[in-house]
C-alpha positions in Angstrom: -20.0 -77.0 -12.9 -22.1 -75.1 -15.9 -21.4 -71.3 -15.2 -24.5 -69.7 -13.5 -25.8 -65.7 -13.4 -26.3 -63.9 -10.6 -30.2 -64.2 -10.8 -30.1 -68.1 -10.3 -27.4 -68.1 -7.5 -29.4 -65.2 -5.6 -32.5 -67.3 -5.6 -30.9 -69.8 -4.3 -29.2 -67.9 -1.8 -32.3 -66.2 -1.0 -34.1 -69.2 0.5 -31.7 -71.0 2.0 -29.9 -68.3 4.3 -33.2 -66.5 4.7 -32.9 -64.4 8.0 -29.0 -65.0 8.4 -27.4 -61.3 7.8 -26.0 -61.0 4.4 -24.7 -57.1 5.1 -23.4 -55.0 8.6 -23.1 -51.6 8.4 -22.7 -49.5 11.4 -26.5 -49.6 12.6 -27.7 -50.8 9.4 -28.5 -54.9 9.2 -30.0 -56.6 6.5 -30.9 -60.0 5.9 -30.9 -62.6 2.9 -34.7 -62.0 3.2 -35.1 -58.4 3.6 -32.5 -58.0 0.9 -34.8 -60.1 -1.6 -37.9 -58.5 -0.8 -36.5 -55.1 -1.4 -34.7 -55.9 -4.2 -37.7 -57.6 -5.7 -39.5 -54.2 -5.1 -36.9 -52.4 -6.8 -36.6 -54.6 -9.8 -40.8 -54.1 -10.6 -39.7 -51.0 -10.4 -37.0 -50.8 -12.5 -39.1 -52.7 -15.0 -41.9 -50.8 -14.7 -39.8 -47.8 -16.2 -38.3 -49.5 -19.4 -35.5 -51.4 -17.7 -34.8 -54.8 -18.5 -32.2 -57.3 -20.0 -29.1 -55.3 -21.4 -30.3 -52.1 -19.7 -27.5 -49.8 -18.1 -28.4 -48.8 -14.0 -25.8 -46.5 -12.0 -25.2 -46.7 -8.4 -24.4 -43.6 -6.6 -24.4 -45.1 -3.3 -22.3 -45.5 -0.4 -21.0 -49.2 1.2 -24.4 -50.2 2.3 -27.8 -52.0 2.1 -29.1 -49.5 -0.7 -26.0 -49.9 -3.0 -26.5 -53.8 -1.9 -30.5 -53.4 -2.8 -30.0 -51.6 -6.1 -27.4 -53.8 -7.4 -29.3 -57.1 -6.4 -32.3 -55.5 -8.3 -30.7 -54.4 -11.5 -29.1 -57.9 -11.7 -32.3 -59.8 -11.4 -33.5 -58.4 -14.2 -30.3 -58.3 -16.8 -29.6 -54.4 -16.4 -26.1 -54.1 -16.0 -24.7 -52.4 -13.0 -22.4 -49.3 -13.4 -21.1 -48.0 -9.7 -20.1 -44.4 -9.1 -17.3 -43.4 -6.7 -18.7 -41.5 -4.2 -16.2 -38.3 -4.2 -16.7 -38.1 -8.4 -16.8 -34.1 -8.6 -19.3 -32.5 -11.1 -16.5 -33.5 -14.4 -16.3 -36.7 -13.3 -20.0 -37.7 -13.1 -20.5 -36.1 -16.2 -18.3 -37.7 -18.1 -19.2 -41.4 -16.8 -22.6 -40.5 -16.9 -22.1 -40.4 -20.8 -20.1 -42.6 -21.9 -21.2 -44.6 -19.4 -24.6 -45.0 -21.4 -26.3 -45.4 -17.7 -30.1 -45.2 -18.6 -31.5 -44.9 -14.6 -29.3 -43.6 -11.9 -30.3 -44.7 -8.7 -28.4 -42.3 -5.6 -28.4 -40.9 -2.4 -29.1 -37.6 -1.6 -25.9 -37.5 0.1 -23.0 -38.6 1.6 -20.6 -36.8 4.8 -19.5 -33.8 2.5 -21.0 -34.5 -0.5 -24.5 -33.4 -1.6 -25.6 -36.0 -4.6 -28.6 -33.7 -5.8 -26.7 -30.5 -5.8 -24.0 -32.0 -7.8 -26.5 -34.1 -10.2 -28.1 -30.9 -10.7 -25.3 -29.5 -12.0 -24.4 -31.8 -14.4 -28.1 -32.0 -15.7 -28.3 -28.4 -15.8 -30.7 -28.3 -18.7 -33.3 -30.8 -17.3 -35.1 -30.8 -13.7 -34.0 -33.9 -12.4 -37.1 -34.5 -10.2 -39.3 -34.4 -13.1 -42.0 -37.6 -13.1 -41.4 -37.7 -17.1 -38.3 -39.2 -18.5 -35.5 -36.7 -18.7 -33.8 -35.8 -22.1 -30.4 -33.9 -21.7 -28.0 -32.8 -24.1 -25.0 -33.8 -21.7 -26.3 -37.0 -21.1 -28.5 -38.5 -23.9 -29.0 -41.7 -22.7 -30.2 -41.1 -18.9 -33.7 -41.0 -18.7 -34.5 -41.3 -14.7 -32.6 -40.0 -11.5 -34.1 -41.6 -8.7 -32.9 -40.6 -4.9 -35.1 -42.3 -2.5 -35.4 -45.7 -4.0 -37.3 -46.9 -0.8 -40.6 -44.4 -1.1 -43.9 -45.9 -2.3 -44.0 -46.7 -5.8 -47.7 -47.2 -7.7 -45.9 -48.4 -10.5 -44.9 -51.9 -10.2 -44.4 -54.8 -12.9 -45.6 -58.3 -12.1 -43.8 -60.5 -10.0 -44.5 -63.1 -13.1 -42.6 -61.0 -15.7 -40.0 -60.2 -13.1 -39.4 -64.2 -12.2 -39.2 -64.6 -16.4 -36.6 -61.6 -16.8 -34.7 -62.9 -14.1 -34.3 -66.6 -15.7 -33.8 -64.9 -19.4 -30.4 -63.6 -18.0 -27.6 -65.6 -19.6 -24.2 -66.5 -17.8 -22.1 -64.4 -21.1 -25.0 -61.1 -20.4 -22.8 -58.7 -18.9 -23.0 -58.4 -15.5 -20.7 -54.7 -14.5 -19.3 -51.8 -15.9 -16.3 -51.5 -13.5 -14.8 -47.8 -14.1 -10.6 -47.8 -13.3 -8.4 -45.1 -14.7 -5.9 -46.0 -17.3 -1.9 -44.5 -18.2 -3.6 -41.9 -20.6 -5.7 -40.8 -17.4 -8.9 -41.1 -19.2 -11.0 -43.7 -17.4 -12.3 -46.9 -18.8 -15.5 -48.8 -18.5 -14.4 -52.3 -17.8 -16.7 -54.5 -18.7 -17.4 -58.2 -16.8 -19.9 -60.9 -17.7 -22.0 -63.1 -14.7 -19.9 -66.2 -15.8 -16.9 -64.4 -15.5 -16.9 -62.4 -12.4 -19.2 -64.6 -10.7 -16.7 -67.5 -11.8 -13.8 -66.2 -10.9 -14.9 -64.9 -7.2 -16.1 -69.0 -6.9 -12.2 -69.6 -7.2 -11.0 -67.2 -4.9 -13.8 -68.3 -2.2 -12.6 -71.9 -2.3 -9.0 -70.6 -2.1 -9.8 -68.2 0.5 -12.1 -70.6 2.5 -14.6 -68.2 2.7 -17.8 -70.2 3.6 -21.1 -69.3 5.1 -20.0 -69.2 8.3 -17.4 -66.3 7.8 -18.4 -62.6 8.7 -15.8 -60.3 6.4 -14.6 -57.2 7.3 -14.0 -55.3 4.1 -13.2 -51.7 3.8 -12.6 -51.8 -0.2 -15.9 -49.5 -1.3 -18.6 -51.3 -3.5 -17.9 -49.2 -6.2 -14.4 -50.3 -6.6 -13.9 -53.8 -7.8 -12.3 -55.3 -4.5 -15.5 -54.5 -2.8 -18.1 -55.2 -5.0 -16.4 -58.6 -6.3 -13.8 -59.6 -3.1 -16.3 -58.2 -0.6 -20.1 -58.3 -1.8 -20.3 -60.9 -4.8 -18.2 -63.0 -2.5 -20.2 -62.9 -0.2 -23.1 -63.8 -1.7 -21.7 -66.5 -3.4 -20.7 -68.4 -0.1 -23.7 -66.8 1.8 -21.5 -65.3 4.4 -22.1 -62.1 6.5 -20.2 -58.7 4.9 -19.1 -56.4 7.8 -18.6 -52.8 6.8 -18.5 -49.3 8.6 -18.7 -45.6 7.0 -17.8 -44.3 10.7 -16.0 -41.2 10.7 -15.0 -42.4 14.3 -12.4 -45.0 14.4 -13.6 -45.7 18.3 -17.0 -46.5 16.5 -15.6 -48.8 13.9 -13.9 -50.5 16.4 -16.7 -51.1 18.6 -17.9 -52.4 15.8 -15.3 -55.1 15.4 -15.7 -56.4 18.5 -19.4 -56.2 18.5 -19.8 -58.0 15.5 -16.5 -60.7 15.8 -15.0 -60.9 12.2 -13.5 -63.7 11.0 -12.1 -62.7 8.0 -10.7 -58.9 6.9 -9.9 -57.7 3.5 -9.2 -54.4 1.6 -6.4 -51.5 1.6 -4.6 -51.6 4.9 -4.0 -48.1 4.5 -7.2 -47.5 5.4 -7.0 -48.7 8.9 -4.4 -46.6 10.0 -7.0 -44.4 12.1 -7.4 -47.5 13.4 -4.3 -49.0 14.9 -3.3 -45.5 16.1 -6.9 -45.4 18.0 -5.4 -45.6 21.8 -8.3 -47.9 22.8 -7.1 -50.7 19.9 -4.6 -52.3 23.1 -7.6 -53.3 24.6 -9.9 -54.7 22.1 -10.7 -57.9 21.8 -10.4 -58.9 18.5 -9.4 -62.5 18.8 -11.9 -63.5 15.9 -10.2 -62.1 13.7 -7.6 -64.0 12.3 -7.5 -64.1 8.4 -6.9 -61.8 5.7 -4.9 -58.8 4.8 -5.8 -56.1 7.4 -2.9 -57.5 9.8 -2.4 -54.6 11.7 -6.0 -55.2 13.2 -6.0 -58.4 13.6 -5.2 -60.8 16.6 -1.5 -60.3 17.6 -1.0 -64.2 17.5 -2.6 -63.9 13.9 -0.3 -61.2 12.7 3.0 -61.7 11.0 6.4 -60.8 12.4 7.1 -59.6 9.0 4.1 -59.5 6.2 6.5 -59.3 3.3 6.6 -63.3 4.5 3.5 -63.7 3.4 2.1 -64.1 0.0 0.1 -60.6 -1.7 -2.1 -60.4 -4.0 -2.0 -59.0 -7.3 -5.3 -58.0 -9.5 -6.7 -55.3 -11.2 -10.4 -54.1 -12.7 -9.5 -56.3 -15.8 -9.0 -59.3 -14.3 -12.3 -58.8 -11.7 -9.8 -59.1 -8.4 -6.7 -61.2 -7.5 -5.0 -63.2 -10.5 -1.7 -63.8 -8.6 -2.5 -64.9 -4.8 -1.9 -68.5 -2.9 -4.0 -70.5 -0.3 -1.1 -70.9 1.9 -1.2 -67.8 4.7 2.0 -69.1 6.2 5.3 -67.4 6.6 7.9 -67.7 3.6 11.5 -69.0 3.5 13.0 -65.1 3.0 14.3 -66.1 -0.4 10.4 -65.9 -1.1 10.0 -62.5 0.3 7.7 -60.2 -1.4 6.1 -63.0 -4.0 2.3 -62.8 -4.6 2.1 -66.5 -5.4 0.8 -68.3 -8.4 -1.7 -68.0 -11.2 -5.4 -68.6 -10.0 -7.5 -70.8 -11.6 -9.1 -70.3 -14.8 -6.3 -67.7 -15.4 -3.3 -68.4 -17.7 0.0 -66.0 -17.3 2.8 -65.2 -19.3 6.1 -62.7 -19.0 6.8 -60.7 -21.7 9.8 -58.3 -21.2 9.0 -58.0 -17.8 5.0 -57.4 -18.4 2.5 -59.8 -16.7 0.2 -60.7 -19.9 -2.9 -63.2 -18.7 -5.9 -64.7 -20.0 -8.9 -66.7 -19.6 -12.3 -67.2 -19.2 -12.6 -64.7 -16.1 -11.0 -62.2 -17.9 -12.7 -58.8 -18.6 -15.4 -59.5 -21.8 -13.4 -55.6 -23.1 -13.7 -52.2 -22.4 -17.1 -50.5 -22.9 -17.0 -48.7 -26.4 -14.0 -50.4 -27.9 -13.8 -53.8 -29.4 -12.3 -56.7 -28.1 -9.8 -56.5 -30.8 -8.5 -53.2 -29.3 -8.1 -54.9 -25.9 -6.5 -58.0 -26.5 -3.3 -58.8 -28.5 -3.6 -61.4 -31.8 -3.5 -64.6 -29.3 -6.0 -63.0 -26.6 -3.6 -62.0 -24.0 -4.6 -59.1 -21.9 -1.3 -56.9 -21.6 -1.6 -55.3 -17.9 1.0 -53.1 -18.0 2.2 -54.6 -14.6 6.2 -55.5 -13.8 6.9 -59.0 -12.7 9.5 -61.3 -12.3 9.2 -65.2 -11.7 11.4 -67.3 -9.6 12.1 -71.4 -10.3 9.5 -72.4 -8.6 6.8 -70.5 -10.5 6.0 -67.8 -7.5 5.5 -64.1 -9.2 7.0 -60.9 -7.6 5.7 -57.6 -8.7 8.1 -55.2 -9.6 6.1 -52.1 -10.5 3.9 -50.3 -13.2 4.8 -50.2 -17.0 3.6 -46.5 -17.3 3.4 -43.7 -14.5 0.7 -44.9 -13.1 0.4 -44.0 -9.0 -1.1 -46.5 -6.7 -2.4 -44.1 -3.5 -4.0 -45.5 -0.5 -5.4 -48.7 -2.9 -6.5 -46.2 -5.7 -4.9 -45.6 -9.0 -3.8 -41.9 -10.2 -3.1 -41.4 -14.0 -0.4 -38.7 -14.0 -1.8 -37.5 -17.0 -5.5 -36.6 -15.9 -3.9 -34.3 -12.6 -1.5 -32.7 -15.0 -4.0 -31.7 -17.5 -6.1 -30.2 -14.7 -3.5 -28.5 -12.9 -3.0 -26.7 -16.6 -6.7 -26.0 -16.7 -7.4 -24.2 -13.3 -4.3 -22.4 -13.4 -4.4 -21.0 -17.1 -2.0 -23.2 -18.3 0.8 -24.0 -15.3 3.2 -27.1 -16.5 3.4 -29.8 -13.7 4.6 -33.2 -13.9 2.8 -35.5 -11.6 4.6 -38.3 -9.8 4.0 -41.0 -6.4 6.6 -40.6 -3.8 6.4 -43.4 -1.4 4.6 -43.3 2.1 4.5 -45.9 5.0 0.5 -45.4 5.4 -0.7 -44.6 1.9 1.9 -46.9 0.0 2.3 -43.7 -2.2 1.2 -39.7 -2.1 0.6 -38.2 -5.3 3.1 -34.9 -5.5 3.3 -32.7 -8.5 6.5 -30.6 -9.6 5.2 -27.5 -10.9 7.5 -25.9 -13.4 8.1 -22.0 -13.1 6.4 -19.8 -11.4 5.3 -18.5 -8.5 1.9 -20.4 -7.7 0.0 -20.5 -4.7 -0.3 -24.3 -4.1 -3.1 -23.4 -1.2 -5.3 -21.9 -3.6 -3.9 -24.5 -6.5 -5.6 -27.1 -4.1 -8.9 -25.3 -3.7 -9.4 -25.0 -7.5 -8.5 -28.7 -7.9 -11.6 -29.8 -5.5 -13.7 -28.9 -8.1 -12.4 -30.7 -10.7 -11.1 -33.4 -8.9 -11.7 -36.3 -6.6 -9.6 -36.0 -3.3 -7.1 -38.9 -3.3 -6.2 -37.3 -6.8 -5.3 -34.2 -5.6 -1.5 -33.7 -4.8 -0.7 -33.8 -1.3 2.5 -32.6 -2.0 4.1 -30.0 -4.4 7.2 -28.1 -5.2 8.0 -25.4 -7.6 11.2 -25.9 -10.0 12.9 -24.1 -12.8 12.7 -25.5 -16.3 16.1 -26.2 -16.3 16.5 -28.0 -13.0 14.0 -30.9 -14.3 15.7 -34.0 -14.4 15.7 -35.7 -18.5 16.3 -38.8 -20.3 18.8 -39.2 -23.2 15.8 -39.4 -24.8 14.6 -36.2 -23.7 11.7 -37.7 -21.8 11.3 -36.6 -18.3 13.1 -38.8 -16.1 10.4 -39.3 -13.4 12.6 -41.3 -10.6 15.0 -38.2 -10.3 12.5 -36.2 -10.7 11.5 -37.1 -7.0 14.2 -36.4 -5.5 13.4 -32.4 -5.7 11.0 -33.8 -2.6 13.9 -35.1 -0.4 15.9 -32.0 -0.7 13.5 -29.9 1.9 9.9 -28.8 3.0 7.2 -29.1 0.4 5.8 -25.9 -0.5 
């Protein structure tokens, strides 16, 4: 099959599902149709103020139809999409902002605690962001349009004629993403994907998946993260299935939800349903629809697994737009298979080099934005991951951890590095060493050691809201003297013993 773009399959999409749902979110529904019209409207937009093929659009937005709406309308017209997590702090936007070279942000005005124009305002401080001329900051050359209420009345509008001829200009290699993950060093790269690649590579995992048009999918994974805009929404699309998501504070509400709605399908971090299966009303939910995917612990109790380290993971990353290491077969494992996360998908080749999973192929990341393919791939094009992994005979992978330091919290990934350095910053120059210690719900919490000292890790925490995003800041800490900290021979700090300072009493 020649590789299509998003603009193509949309259309497509478009008329033939027409008033089937394409997105549920708590009260907010919104079909194949309504999600073209307003796209459509948002693209003449979007056009109408310099965007076009190559051009780079942000999306500030929470799981829902406007995040769905703004990054259906930057597609159809070649921009490239560049998500925002929701909790960025001030830093945080400001630096993706920038290197992001984002040219029109499109956001809310806010989300639960977190006030978008306040914050936007902030880091724009030399420019009103509500001004009807383009902006021109010194902190973020390239932006030249915030714009909060994408649904008010707009008097300037391109052509739908120029917007049907942008739409078939795209080309399947035109990037389609700039997917933003954190990396060892802690400074976060732009990862970028093309429309034959992502879009390709989410075909494969439908057809292994058997997602079809029939399927409504549960996701939690936000749209800004690759699991949900590629494993949630672009799959989605692709099969022209129904996505089921919730932003309910209430875990009652999301399951009402759930049994409202009937999922068939559930994907995403299973430690975010925790809320969830402690809820005392889950014993009496009917959730019989539900009887595939990863979320076990709400689905069916047939449907579950006695024991889900029987059943194949997955295994992906940014890089590799979502699951490179994941089988169709959802059955329980001979224990000598315990923990394996399957095989190879298609389109993606694997090798095992000193215990690192190196892959390649056509679905692979295009590079990271601002550095050359050359400084992302070895000599022979492999893609080095920096994840652990063994093989057995039969070709099954197990994962056996990360390379570096890196700590993988409630689905999200914590470069020691990044809390260190600002844990030195807000505290005028305290050493910590940051480290995961497991958890049963979160997988891992992020804990930091801080060396010396008498600090007051209450007031450590408030000053670290402002600089960083929640799931990064340390749930745990404990103060030790420099000479009690665990080294290599090498003189390296030895990390594993260094957790055991957090088995030895209360946290402080």
């Amino acid at each position: 099959m020649p590789a299509d773009t998003l603009p193509r399959i949309w259309r497509t999409q478009a008329q033939s599902r027409g008033s089937h749902p394409l997105l549920i979110c708590d009260s907010e529904r919104l079909s194949y149709a309504q999600a073209d019209h307003r796209s459509a409207l948002l693209a003449r937009r979007l056009i109408a103020l310099g965007a076009g093929r190559g051009s780079h659009v942000g999306l500030l937005h929470p799981n829902g139809a406007a995040f769905v709406v703004g990054m259906l309308a930057a597609a159809r017209i070649g921009a490239v999409v560049v998500p925002f997590p929701t909790f960025a702090t001030v830093p945080e936007l400001r630096f993706q902002l920038a290197h992001s070279d984002v040219r029109i942000l499109l956001a809310a005005e806010s989300y639960r605690s977190h006030d978008y124009r306040q914050r936007l305002s902030e880091v724009l401080s030399d420019v009103d962001i509500d001004c009807s001329e383009p902006l021109f900051s010194v902190h973020v050359p390239q932006l030249r349009r915030v714009i909060l209420d994408a649904t008010a009345p707009s008097s300037g509008l391109a052509g739908n004629d120029l917007l049907t001829a942008l739409e078939d200009d795209v080309d399947s290699s035109d990037p389609l993403a700039i997917i933003y993950t954190s990396g060892s060093s802690g400074t976060p790269k732009g990862v970028v994907h093309t429309h034959a690649g992502l879009l390709g590579h989410q075909r494969d995992l439908n057809e292994i998946c058997e997602v079809t048009a029939a399927d409504i999918h549960f996701s939690n994974s936000p749209f800004f993260w690759i699991g949900g805009f590629a494993f949630a929404l672009l799959s989605s699309v692709l099969a022209g299935s129904t996505l089921l998501c919730s932003n309910a504070t209430d875990p009652g509400a999301t399951l009402d939800l759930l049994e409202a709605e009937k999922p068939t399908l559930s994907n995403g971090f299973a430690s975010g349903v925790t809320a969830l299966i402690h809820h005392p009303s889950l014993g009496r939910r009917d959730l019989s629809s539900l009887r595939r995917g990863n979320l076990y612990p709400i689905m069916a109790p047939e449907a579950r697994p006695a024991d889900p380290e029987l059943r194949h993971g997955k295994l992906g990353m940014t890089e590799t737009g979502g699951p490179v290491l994941l089988s169709d077969d959802d059955t329980d494992q001979p224990e000598h298979r315990r923990g394996s996360y399957g095989k190879p998908a298609p389109g993606i080749e694997c090798r095992v080099e000193d215990g690192e999973l190196l892959v390649r192929g056509r679905d692979v990341m295009q590079r990271y934005y601002r550095r050359s393919r050359e400084e992302c791939f070895d000599a022979d094009g492999w893609f080095h991951t920096g994840d652990l992994v063994r093989t057995d005979v039969d070709g099954f992978y197990y994962f056996l951890g990360r390379r570096d330091a890196m700590i993988k919290t409630a689905g999200a990934n914590v470069a020691p590095a990044e809390v260190e350095r600002a844990i030195a910053k807000v505290t005028g120059g305290v050493l910590a060493h940051v480290i995961g210690i497991p958890d049963p719900d979160r997988g891992q919490l992020v804990a930091a050691v801080l060396v010396g000292g008498d600090t007051d890790t209450g007031a450590l925490r408030e000053l670290l809201a402002a600089e960083l995003s929640s799931y990064k800041i340390p749930r745990r800490f404990a103060t030790v003297d420099p000479e009690r900290i665990p080294l290599l021979s090498s003189g390296k700090i030895d990390r594993r013993r260094l957790a055991d300072v957090f088995s030895q009493g209360p946290n402080a």
